[in-house]
ZALUM-525173 format. One record per residue: z, y, x of N, C-alpha, C in turn. Coordinates in pm, whole numbers, padded with zeros to 5 digits, always signed. Atoms other than C-alpha are relative to their C-alpha. Example, Ala and Ser with C-alpha at 12.3 -4.5 7.8 and 13.67 -1.06 7.14 Angstrom:
% residues 2
+00000-00119+00089+00780-00450+01230+00000+00120+00090-00006-00119-00082+00714-00106+01367+00073+00109-00077
***
This chain:
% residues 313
-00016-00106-00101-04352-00202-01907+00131-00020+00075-00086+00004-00056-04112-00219-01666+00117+00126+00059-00101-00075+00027-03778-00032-01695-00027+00098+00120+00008-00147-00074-03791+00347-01557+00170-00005+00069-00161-00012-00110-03538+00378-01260-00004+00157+00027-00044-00162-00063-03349+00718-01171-00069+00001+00130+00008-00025-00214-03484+00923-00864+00043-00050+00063-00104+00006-00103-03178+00873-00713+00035-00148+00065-00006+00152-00092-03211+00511-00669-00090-00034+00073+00099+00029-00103-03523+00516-00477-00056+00102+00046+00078-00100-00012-03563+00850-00352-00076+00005+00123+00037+00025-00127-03805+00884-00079+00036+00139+00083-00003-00131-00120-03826+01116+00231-00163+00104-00049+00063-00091+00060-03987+01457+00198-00109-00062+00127+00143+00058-00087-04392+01332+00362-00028+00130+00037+00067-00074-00025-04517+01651+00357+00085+00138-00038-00060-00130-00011-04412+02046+00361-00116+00088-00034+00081-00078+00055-04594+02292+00181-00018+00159+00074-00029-00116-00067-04727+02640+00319-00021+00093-00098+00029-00101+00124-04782+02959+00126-00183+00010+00046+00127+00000-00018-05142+02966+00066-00052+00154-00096+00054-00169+00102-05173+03336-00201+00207+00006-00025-00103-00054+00023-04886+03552-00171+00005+00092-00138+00070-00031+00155-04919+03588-00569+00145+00125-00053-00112-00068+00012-04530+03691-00630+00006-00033-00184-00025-00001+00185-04548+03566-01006+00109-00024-00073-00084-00009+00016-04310+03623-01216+00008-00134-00069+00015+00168+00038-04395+03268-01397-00148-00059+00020+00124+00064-00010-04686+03130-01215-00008-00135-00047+00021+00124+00046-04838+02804-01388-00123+00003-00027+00109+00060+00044-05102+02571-01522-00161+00005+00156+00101+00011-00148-05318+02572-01145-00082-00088-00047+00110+00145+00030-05637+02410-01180-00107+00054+00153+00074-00030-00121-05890+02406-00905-00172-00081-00060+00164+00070+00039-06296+02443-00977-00128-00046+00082+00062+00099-00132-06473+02192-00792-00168+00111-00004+00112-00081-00014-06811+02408-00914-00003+00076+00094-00018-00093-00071-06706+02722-00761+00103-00006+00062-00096-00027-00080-06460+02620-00526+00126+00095-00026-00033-00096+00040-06237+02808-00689+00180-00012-00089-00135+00045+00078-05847+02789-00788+00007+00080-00103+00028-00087+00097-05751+02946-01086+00152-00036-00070-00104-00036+00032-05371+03025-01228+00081+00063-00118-00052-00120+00088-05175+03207-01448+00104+00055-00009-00121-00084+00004-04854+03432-01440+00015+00045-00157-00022-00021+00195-04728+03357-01854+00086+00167-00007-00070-00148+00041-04499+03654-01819-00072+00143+00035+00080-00138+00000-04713+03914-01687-00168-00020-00089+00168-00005+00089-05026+03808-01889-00082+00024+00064+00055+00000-00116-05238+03767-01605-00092-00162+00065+00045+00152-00006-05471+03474-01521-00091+00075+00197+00019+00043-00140-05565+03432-01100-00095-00089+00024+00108+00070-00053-05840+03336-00913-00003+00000+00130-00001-00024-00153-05815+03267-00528-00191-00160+00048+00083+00061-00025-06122+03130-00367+00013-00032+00194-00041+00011-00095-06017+03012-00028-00142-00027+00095+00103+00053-00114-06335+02920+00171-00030+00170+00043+00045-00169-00066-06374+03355+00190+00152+00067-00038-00134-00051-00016-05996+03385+00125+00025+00141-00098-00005-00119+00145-06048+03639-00220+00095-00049-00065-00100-00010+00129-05778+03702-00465-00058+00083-00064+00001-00160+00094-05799+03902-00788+00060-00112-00106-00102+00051+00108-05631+03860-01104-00069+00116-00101+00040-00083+00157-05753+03975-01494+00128+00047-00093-00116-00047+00091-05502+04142-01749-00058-00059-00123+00026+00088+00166-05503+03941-02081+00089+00076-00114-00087-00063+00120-05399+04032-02418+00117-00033-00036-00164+00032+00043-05123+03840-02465+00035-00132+00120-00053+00124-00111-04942+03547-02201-00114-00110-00073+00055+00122-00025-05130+03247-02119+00049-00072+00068-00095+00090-00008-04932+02962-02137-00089-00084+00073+00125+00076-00088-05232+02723-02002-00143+00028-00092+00140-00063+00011-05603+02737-01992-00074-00160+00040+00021+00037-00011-05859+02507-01937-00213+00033+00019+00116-00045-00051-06250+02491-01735-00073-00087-00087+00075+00045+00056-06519+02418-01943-00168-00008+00002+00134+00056-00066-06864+02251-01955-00106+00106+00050+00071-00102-00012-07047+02550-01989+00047+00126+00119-00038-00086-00063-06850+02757-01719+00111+00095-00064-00088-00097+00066-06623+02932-01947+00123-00079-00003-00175+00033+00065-06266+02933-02045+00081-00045-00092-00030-00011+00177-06077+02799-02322+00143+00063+00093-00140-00086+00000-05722+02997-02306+00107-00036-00085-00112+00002+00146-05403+02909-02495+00081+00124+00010-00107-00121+00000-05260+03252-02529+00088-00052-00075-00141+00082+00081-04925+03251-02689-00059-00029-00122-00002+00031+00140-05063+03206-03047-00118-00049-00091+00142+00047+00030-05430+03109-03040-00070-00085+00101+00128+00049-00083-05722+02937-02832-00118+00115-00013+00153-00061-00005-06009+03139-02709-00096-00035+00107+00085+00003-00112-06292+03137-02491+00030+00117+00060+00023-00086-00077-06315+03357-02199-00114-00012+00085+00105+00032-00104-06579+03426-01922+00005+00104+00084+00028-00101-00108-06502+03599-01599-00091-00022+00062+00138-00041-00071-06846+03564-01470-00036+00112-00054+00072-00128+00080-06946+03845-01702+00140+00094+00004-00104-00091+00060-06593+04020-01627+00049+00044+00172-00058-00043-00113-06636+04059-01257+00076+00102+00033-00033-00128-00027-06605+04455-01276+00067+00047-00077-00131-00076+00053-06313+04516-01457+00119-00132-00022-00110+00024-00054-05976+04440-01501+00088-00069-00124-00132+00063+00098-05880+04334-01827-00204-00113-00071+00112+00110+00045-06100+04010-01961-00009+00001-00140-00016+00002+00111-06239+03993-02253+00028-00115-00075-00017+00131+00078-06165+03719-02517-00043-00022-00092+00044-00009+00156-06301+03558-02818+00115-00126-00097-00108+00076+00146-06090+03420-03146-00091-00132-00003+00095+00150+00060-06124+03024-03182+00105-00011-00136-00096-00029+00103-05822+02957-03354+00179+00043-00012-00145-00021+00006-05458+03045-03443+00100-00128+00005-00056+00080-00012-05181+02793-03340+00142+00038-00068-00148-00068+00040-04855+02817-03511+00071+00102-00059+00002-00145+00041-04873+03141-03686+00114-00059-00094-00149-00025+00027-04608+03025-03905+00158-00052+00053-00138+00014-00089-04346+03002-03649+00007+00091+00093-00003-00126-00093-04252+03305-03476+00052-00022+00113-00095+00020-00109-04047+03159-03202-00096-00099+00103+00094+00067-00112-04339+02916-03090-00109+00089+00078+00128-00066-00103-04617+03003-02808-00045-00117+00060+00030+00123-00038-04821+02775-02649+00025+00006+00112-00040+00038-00105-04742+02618-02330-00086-00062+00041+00108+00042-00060-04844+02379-02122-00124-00103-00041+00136+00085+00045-05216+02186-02172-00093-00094+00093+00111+00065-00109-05499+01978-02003-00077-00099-00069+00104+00071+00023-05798+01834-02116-00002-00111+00025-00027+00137+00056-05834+01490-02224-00128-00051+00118+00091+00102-00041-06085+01215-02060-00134-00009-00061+00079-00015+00100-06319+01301-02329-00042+00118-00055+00037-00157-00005-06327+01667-02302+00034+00071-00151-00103-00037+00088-06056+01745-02572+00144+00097+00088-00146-00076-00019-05777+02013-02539+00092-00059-00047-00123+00082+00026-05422+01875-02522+00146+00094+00021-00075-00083-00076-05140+02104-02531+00138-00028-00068-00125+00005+00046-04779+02189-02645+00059+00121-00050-00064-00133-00005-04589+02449-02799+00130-00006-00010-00151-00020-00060-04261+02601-02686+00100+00109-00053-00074-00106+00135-04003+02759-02906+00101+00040+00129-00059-00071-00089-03875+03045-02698+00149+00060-00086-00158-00007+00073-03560+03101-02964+00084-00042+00136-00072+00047-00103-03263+03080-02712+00041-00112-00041-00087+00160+00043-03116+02781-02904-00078-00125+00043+00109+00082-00009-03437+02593-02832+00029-00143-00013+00018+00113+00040-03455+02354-03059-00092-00043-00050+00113+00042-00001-03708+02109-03038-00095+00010-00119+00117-00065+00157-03959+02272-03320-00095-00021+00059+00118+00036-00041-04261+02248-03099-00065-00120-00011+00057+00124+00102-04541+02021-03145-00089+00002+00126+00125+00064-00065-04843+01853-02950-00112+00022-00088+00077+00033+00058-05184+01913-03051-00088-00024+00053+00118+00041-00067-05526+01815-02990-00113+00114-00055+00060-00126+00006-05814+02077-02986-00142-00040+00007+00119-00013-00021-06187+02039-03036-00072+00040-00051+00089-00084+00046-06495+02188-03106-00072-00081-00129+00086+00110+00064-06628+01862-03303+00105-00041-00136-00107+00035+00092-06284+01799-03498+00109+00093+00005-00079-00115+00024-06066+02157-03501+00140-00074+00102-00112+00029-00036-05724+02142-03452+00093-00105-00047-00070+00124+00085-05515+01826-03517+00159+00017+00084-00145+00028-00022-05127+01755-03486+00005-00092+00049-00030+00187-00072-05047+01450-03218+00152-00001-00070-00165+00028+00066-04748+01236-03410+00096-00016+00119-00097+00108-00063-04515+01239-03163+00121+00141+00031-00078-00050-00013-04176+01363-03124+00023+00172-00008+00021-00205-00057-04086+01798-03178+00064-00010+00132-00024-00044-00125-04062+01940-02849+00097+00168+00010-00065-00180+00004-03819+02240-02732-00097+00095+00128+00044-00040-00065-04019+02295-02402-00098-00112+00055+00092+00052-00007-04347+02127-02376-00094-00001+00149+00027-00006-00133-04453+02005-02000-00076-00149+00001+00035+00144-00032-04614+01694-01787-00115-00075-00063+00066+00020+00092-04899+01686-01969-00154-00051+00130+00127+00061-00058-05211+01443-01811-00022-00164-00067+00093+00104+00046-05404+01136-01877-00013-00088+00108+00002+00124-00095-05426+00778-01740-00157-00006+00019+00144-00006-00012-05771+00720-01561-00056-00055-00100+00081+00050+00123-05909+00530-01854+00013+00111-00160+00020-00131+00103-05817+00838-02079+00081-00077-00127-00049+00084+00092-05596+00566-02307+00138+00008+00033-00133+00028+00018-05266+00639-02199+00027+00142+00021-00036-00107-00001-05087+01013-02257+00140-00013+00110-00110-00044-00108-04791+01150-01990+00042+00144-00093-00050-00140+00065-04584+01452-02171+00117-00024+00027-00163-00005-00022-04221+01566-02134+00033+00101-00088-00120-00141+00057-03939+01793-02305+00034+00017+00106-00094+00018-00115-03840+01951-01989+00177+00032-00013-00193+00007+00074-03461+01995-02166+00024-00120+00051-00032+00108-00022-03491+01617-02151+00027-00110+00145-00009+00068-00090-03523+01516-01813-00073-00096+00034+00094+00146-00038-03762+01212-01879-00176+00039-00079+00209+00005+00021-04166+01180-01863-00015-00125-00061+00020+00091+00078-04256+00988-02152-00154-00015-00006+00139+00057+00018-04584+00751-02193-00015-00049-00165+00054+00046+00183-04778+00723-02505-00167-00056+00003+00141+00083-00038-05068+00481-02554-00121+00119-00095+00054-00130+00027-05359+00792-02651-00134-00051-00079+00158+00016+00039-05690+00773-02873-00058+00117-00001+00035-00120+00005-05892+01063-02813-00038+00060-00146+00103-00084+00101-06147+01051-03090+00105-00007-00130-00085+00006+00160-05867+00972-03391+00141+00074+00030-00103-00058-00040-05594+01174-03202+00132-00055-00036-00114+00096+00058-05360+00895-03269+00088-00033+00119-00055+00058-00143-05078+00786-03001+00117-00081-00025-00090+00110+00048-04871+00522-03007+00170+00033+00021-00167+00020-00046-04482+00461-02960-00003+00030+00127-00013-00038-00125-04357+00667-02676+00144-00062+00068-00133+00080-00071-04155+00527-02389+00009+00018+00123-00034-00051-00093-03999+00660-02138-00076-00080+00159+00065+00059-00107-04206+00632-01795+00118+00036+00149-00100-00054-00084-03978+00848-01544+00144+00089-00070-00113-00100+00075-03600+01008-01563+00013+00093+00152-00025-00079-00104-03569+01306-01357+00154+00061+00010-00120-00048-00015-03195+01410-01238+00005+00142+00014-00033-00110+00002-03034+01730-01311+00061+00007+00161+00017-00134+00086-03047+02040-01171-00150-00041+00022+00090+00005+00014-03392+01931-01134-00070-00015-00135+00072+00031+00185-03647+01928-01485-00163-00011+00066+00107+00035+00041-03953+01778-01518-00141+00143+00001+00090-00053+00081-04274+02015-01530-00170-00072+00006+00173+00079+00013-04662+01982-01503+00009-00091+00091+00015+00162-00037-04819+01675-01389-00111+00010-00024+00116+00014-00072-05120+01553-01269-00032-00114+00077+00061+00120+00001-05306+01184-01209-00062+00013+00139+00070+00019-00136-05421+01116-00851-00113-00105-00011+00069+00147+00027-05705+00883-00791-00023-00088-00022-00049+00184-00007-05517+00532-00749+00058+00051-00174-00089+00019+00116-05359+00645-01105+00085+00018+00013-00110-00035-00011-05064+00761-01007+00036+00148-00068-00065-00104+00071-04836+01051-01177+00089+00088+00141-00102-00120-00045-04747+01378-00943+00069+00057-00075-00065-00084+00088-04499+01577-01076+00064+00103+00066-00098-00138-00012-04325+01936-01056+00109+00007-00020-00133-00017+00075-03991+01949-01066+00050+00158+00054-00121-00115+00035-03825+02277-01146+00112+00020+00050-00180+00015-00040-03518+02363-00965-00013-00065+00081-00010+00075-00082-03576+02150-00696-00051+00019+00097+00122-00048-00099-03843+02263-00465-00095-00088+00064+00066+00125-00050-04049+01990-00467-00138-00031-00082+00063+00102+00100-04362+01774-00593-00001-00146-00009-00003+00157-00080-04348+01398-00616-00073-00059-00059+00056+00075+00030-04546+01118-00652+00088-00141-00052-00089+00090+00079-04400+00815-00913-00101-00115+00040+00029+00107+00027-04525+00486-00875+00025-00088-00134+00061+00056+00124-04637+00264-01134+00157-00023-00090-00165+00036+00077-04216+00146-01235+00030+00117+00046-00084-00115+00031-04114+00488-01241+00087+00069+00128-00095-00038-00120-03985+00540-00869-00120+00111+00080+00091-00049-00077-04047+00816-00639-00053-00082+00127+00065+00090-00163-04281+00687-00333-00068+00108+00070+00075-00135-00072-04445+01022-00219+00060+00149-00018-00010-00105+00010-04319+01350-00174+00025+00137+00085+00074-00138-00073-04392+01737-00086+00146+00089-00027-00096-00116-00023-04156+01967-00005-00075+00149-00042-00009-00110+00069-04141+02354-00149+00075+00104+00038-00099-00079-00032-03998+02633+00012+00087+00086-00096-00001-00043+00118-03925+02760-00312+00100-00064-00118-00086+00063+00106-03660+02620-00610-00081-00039-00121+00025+00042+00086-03872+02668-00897-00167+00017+00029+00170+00061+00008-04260+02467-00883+00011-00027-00124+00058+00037+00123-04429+02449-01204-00080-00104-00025+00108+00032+00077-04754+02339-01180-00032-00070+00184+00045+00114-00081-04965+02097-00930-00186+00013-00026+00098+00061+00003-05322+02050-00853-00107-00008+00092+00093+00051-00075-05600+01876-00638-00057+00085+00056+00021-00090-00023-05794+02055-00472-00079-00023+00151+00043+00039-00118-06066+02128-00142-00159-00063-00031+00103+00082+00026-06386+01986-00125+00005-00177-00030-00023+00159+00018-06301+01611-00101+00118-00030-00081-00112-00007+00061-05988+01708-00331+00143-00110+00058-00106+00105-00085-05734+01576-00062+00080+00115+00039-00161-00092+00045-05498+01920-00101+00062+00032-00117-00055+00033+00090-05278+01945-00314+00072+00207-00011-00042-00160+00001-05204+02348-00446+00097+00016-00107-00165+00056+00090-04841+02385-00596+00004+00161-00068-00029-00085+00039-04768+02673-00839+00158+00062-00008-00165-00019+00006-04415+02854-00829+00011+00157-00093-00046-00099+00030-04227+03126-00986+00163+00049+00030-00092-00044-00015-03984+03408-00940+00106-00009-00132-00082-00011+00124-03833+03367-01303+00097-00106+00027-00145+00054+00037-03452+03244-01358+00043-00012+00182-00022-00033-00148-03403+03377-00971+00091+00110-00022-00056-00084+00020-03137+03600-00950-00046+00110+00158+00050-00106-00123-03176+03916-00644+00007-00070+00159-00041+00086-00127-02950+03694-00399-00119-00140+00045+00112+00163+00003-03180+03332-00450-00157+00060+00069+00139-00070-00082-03501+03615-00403+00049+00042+00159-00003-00051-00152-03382+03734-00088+00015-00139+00087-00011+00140-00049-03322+03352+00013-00185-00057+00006+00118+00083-00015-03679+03253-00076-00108+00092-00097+00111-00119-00019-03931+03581-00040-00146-00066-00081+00073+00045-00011-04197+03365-00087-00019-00073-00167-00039+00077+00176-04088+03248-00498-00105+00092-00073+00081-00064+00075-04390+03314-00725-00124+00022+00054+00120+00044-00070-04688+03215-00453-00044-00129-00076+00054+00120-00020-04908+02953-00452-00011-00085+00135-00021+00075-00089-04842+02681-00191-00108-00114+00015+00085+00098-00039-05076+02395-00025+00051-00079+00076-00043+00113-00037-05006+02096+00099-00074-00089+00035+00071+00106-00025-05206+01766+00259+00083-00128+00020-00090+00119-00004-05054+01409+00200-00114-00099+00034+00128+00115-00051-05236+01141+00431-00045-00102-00096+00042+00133+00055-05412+00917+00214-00014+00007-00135-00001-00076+00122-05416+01111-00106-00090+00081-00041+00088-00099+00092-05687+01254-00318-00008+00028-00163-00030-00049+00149-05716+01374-00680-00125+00006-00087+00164-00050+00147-05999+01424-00942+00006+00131-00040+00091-00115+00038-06247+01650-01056+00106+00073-00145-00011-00010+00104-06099+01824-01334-00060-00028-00110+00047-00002+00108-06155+01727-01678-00098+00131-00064+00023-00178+00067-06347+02002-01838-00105-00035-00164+00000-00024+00151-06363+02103-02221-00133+00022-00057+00091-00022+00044-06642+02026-02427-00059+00092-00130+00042-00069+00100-06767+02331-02582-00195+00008-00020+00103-00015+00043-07125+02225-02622-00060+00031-00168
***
């Protein structure tokens, strides 16, 4: 593999400029996915416990009240939901939850119950229609106690060996479904790990990108050609890495802190950016009104994939 270079030595020019596309206002919007079925984006605000649905071709919003934060979520074969609330996996199904306001949920399993300081974070379905997620030890000291696991209906819950995590991000899959992308966003760098779905095994991880402070690392997301978008935090941006670790594409953010990233559109050639108002002080909000929308974007020559989606047959 060839040595991961800093941003800062090849940073490119901002390509594209993002607009506000759902004036959401979240206090930690994340995990954006977009459902090619129903045209249909779909969100979540972890601090208000709140999962989002904007359907842009008739320009609807609404939003469900959940039982506890949902760190990420994921669309599945059957139309339903899997959910990582902070401390379990469940199914959901807002087709059957049009007319009211709080969704219901069902118990798969418990993650972490003996660690009070973890919750789950961010996730995304494997190549093989496996849950992939992380958990994030909200202790202020945050030290890396969190863990990676893998999630299925065919083989439960398993532990991926690789490194504890303090804040678990960057989480996608190489088109052949054989190579993992994850980060500590504490750490600054998006590490690659060679991935087996069905034995949940992953090899020696090694650093793919280093992102420069005050910027951090978050979700991430595989474009067509195989390439790695990414969120950076603190920065107001998304970028695209090329294969040695340099930026070569990137979206501007009216916004400081972007989470989350994803495809999107019928021919999946927009790109819909998640943000939040959290670690904004009153002054930074009055600077940028607009912190805690969802943003859109079009980069010439750029499209994305279908989402993965979770096999709960």
């Amino acid at each position: 593999m060839v040595a991961p270079m800093h941003e800062s030595m090849h940073e490119s020019r901002h390509e594209a400029i993002a607009t506000l596309a759902v004036d959401s206002r979240c206090r930690l919007g994340e995990c954006v996915l977009w459902c090619e079925r129903e045209q249909a984006l779909w969100w979540t605000d972890i601090h208000a416990a709140r999962l989002w649905r904007y359907r842009p071709q008739i320009g609807q919003v609404r939003h469900w009240r959940l039982p506890d934060r949902l760190g990420s979520f994921a669309l599945c074969e059957s139309g339903r939901l899997l959910l990582g609330l902070a401390k379990g996996l469940y199914f959901a199904d807002p087709r059957r939850a049009e007319d009211v306001e709080d969704l219901p949920v069902q118990a798969l399993v418990p993650v972490d119950a003996d660690q009070s300081t973890l919750r789950i974070n961010d996730g995304r379905v494997d190549r093989n229609g496996r849950f992939v997620f992380g958990t994030l030890n909200e202790d202020p000291r945050r030290l890396p106690i969190g863990r990676f696991h893998q999630y299925s209906l065919s083989h439960g819950l398993r532990v991926l060996d690789l490194p504890g995590v303090a804040i678990p991000n960057s989480l996608c899959f190489d088109l052949d479904g054989r190579g993992l992308y994850y980060c500590d966003s504490r750490s600054g760098r998006i590490m690659r790990a060679a991935y087996d779905s069905e034995t949940a095994r992953v090899g020696e991880p090694r650093v793919f990108a280093r992102v420069d402070a005050p910027a951090s690392p978050d979700g991430a997301a595989v474009d067509r050609d195989g390439q790695v978008w990414s969120a950076h935090w603190g920065a107001g941006r998304v970028v695209r890495y090329a294969r040695d670790g340099h930026i070569d594409r990137s979206v501007q953010v009216p916004t400081s802190n972007v989470s989350c990233l994803s495809f999107a559109g019928p021919a999946l050639d927009r790109i819909y950016i998640s943000t939040a108002r959290d670690e904004l002080d009153d002054a930074e909000l009055d600077l940028q009104p607009e912190a805690g929308g969802v943003f859109v974007a079009s980069v010439p020559g750029v499209r994305g994939l279908a989402e993965a989606r979770f096999d709960d047959r």
